[in-house]
C-alpha positions as CSV (number, residue, x, y, z in Angstrom):
1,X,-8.7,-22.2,-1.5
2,X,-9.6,-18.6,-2.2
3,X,-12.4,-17.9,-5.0
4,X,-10.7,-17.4,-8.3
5,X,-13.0,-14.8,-9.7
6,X,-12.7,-12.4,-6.3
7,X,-10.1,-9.4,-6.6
8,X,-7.7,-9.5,-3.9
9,X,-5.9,-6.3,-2.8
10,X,-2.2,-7.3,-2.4
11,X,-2.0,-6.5,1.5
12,X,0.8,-7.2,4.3
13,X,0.6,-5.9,7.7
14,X,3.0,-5.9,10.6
15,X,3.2,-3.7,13.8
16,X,6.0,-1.3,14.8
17,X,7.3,0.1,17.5
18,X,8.9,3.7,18.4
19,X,11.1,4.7,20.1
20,X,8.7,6.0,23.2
21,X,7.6,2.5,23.2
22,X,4.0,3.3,21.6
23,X,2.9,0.3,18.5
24,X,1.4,1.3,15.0
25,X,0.2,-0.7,12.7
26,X,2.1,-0.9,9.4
27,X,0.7,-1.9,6.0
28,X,1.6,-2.7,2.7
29,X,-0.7,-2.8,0.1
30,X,-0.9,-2.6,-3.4
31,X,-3.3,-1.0,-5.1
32,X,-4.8,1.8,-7.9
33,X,-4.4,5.1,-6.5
34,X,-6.8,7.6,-7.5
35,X,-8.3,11.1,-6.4
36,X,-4.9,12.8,-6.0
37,X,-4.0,16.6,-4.6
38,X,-0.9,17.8,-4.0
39,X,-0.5,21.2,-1.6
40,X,1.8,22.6,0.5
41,X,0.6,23.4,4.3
42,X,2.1,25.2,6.8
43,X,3.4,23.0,9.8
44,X,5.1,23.9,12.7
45,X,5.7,27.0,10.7
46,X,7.4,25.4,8.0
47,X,6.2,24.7,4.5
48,X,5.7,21.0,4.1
49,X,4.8,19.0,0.8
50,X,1.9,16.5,1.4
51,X,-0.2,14.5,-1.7
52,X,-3.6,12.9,-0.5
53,X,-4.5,10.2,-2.3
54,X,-7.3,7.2,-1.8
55,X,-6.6,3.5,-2.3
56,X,-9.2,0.7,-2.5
57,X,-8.4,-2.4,-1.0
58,X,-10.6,-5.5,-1.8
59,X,-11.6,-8.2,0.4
60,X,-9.3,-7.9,3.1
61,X,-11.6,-6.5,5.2
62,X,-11.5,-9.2,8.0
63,X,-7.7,-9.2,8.1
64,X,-7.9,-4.9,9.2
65,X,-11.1,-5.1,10.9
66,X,-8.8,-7.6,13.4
67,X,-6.1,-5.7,12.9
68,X,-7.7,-2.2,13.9
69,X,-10.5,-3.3,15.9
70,X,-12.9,-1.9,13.3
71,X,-16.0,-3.3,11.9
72,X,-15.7,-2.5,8.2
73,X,-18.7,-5.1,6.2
74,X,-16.7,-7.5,5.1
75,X,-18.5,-7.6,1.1
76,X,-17.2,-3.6,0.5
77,X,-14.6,-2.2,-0.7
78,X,-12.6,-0.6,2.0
79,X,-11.3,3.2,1.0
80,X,-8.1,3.8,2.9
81,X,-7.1,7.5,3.0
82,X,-3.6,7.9,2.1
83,X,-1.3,10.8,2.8
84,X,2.3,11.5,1.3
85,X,4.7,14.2,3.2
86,X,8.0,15.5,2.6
87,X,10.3,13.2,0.4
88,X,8.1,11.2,0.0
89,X,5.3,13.6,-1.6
90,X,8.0,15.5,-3.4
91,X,8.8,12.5,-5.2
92,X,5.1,11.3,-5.9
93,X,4.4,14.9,-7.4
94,X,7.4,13.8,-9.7
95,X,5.6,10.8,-10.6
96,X,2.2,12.4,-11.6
97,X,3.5,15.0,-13.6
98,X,5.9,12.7,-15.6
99,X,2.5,10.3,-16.3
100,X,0.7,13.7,-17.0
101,X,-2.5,13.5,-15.2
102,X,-3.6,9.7,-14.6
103,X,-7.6,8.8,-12.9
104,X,-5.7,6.4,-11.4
105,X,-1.8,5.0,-10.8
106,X,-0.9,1.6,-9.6
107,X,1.2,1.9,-6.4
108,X,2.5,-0.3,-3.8
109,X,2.7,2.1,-0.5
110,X,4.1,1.8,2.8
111,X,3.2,3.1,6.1
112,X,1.5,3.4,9.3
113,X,-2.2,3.5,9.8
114,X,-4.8,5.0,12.0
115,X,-8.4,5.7,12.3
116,X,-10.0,8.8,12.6
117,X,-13.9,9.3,13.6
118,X,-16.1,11.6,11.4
119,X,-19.8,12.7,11.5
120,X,-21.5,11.5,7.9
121,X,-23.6,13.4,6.1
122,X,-27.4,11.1,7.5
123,X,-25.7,12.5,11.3
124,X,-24.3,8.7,11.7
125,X,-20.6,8.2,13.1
126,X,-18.3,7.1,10.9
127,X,-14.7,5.8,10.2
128,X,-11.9,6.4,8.0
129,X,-8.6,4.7,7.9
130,X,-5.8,6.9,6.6
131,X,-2.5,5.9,5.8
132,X,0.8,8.0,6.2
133,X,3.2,7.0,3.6
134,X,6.2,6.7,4.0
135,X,7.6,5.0,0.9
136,X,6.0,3.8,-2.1
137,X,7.0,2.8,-5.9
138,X,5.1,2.4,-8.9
139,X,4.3,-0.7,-10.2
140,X,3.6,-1.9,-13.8
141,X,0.0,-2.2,-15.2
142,X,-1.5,-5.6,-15.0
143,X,-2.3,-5.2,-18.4
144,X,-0.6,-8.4,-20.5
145,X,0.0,-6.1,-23.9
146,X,1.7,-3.4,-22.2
147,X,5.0,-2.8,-22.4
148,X,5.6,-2.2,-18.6
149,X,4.8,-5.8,-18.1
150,X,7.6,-6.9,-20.1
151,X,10.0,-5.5,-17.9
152,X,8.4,-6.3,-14.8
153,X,10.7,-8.1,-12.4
154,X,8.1,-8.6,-9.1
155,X,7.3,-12.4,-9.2
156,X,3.6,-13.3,-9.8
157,X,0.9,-13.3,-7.3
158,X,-1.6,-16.0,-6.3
159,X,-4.9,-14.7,-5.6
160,X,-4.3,-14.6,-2.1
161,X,-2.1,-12.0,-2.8
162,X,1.4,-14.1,-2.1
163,X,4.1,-14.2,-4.3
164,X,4.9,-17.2,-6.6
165,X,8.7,-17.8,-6.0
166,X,8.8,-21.0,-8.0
167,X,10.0,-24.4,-6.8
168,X,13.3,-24.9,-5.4
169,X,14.7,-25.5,-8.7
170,X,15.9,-21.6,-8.5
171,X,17.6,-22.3,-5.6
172,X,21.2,-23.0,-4.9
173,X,22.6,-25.0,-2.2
174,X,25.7,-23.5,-0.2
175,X,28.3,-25.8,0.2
176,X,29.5,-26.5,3.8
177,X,32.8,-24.6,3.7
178,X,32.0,-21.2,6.1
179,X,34.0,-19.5,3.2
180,X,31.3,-20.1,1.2
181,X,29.1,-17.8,2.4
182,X,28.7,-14.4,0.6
183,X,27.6,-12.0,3.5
């Protein structure tokens, strides 16, 4: 059973494929975005809309060190680089200026990851992990005052970052009739 007191980064990870064939890893994680910039680059000689952001993820180390084949300490906080484009962006920029200008906004993003190597600042190699998002939504604060909360329809989390569905009380059997069926 995990440790109570530990912070868990809601995480979920699966690989795709495209259509050339090639897999990418594919994560889901929910966490307190912070350090935002949004800027418009020049690609392919268009304009594009991109927001960089950084999420934390805590103690799920393990799970994207196997994942990625890195070898991230396990005790750290991991800081994944996240980057919003198009759509996407354009519609985060929305969200930041509507909650003026937040240190931080609690996000669940989705996308594909990589690693990229960099040269620190002591002349060691190191290793980031960035994200390109390619959906995301906001989610309430955890706070239990706030109003948010209230209307917050996402069922609880364990600290193992699963959801809490309830017990099969909320569930209703289909009868046998193929008529039945609503899809």
């Amino acid at each position: 059973m995990p440790n109570a007191n530990k912070s868990y980064t809601p995480f979920v990870s699966t690989t795709i494929v495209d259509n050339k064939g090639n897999q990418h890893p594919f994560f889901c994680i929910r966490a307190s975005a912070s350090r935002f910039e949004a800027r418009t680059v020049q690609v392919a000689g268009e304009d594009r809309a991109v927001v960089n952001f950084t999420l934390p993820v805590e103690q799920r180390t393990k799970r994207i060190n196997k994942i990625l084949g890195t070898n991230f300490p396990e005790d750290k906080t991991l800081w994944i680089r996240a980057a919003a484009w198009g759509s996407a962006a354009d519609r985060l920029t929305k969200v930041l200026q509507k909650s003026g200008d937040p240190k931080s906004l609690r996000l669940e993003v989705f996308g594909t990851v990589k690693t990229e190597k960099f040269n620190s600042k002591n002349g060691g190699e190191g290793i980031n992990v960035i994200l390109t998002v390619y959906d995301f939504w906001t989610v309430p604060s955890s706070k239990p005052n706030d109003e948010a909360q209230a209307n917050n329809t996402v069922p609880a989390q364990s600290p193992d970052g699963f959801f809490n569905l309830g017990d099969d009380s909320d569930f209703q059997e289909l009868g046998d009739d193929d008529n039945d069926v609503p899809f």
